[in-house]
C-alpha positions in Angstrom: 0.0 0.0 0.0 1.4 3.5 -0.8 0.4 6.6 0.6 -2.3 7.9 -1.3 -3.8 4.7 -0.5 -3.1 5.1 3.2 -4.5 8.8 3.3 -7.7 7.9 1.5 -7.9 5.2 4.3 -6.9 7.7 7.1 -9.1 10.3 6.0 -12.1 8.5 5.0 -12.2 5.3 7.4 -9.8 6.4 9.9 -12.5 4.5 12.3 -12.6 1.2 11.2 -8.8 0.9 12.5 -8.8 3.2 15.2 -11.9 3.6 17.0 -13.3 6.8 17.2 -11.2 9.4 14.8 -9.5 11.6 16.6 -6.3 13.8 15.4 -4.1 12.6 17.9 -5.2 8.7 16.4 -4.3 9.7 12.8 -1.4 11.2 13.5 -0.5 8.1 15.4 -1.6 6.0 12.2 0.9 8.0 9.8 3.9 7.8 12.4 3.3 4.4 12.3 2.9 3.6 8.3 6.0 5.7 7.8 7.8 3.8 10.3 7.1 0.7 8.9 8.2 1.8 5.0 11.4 3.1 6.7 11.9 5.4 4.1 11.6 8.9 6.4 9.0 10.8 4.6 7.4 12.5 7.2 10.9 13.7 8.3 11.0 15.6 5.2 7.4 16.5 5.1 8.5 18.1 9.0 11.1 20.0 6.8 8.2 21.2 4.2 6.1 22.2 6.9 8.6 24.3 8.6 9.4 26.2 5.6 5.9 26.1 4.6 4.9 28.2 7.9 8.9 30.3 7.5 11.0 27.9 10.0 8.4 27.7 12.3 10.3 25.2 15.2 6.2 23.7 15.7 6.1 19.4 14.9 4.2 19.5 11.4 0.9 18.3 13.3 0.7 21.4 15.4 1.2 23.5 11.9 -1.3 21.5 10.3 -3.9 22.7 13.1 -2.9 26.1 12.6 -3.8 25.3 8.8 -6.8 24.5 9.8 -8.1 26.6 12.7 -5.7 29.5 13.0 -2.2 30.5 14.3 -2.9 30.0 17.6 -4.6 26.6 17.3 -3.8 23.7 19.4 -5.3 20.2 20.2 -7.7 22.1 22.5 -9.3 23.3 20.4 -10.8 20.2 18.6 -14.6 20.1 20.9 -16.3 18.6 18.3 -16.0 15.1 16.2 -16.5 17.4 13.2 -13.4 19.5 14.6 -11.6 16.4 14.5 -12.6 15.5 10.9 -11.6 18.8 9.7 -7.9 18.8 10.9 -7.4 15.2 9.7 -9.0 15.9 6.5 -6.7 18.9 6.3 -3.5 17.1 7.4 -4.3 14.5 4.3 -4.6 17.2 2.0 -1.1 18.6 3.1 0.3 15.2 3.0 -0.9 14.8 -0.3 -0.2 18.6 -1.8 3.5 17.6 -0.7 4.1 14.2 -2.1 2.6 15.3 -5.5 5.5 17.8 -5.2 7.8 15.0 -4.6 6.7 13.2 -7.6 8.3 15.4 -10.1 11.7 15.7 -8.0 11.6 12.3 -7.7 11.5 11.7 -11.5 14.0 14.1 -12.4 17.1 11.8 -10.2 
């Protein structure tokens, strides 16, 4: 399975593996798929993130909240199961906006 797969998975059925979706479960889900490919993707995503949000020292989770809710945002302030659907959905997206930047790079070695 490769990652678009995964996302799909993550940000569609994120409850059939996890329980409940929560952010805090997804991120959880992603550590552990890129663990287990052992390739270190989400260590360069971190890098993307930070320069995405001008060397922000925040993990790319907490920056993907702020994407979603606001500068100041932070895992208080998902309340609601849709508050939780929005910042997975939008931590996909991310994820997906920077592999299909990778794609091209990739090709080009």
């Amino acid at each position: 399975m490769g990652w678009e797969e995964f996302l799909w998975h993550v940000d569609h059925r994120l409850g059939l593996y996890v329980g409940r979706p929560r952010y805090d479960r997804a991120f959880s889900a992603l550590t552990g798929f890129d663990l287990a490919r052992g390739r270190g993707e989400l260590a360069v995503f971190q890098e993307w993130m930070t320069a995405r949000h001008r060397g922000s020292s925040l993990a790319f989770w907490s920056l993907a909240l702020a994407e979603t809710f606001g500068d100041n945002a932070t895992e208080d302030r998902l309340v609601s199961d849709d508050d939780h659907k929005r910042a997975i959905s939008t931590l996909c997206r991310l994820l997906r906006e920077f592999f299909g930047q990778q794609a091209p790079m990739a090709d080009q070695h």
